[in-house]
N, C-alpha and C positions, 0 to 999 in steps of 0.2 A: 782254814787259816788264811788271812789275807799274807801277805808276803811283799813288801817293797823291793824289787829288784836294786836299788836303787844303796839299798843299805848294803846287799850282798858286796855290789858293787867297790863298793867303798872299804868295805874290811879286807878285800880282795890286794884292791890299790894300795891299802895300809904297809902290804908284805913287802919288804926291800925287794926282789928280785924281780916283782911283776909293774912291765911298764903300762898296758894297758888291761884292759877286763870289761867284759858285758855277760849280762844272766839273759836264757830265755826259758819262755816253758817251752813243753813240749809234752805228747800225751802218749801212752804205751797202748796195744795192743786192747787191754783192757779199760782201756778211755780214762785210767789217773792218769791228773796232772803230772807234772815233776818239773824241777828246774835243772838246765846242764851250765855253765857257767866255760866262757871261754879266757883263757890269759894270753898275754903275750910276756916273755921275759925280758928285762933289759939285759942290753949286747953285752956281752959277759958272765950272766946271770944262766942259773939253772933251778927251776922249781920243777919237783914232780906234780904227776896230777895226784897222788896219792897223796905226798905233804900238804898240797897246797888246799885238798881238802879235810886233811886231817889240821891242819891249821885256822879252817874254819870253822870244825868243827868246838876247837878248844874258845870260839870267841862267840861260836852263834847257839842257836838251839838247834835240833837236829833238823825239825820240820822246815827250818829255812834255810839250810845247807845243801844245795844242789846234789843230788845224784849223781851226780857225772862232772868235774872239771877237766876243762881237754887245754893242754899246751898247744898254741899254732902260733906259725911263724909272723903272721899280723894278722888284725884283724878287716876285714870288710867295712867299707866305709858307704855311705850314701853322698849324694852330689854334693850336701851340705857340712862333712868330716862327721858326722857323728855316726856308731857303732847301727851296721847292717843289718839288723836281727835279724829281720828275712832270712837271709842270707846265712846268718850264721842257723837258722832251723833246720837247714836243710845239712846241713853236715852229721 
C-alpha cells in the first residue's frame, strides 16, 4: 500500500491536544515496513500514545495507522524548522 505520511500527519494535527506531529517508517527485524508517528502535546494538554492511536484508528484504515505513536516533549528540527526524521528514526 502506498501511504502518504503526509495525511497521517494531518489527522494527528486535527486532535485538540497535539501541537506538533511527524510519521516515519522504519523496518523490524523481519525487513516489514511500518510507520511510528511522533506528537508533541500542547502546554497543558495530555494525549496517550494509546488514545492517540486509537483516535487514529477511528478516522484512518488500519494499514495507515502507525504501529507505534510516542509522546515526546518536542520534536527535532533540521537548520531549516522542519520535522528531523532522521533524527526521529533513530529513537
Amino acid at each position: 500500500f502506498r501511504v502518504d505520511i503526509r495525511e497521517i500527519e494531518s489527522a494527528l494535527l486535527e486532535m485538540e491536544e497535539v501541537a506538533e506531529a511527524a510519521c516515519v517508517p522504519w523496518r523490524d527485524e523481519a525487513t516489514e515496513q511500518h510507520l511510528s508517528a511522533f506528537i508533541v502535546c500542547r502546554p497543558g494538554s495530555h494525549l496517550s500514545s494509546r488514545a492517540a492511536r486509537a483516535r487514529l484508528l477511528a478516522r484512518l484504515p488500519e494499514w495507515k495507522t502507525p504501529a507505534h505513536v510516542h509522546v515526546i516533549d518536542d520534536l527535532p528540527t533540521t537548520l531549516t524548522g522542519k520535522p528531523d526524521r532522521r533524527a526521529l528514526e533513530s529513537r
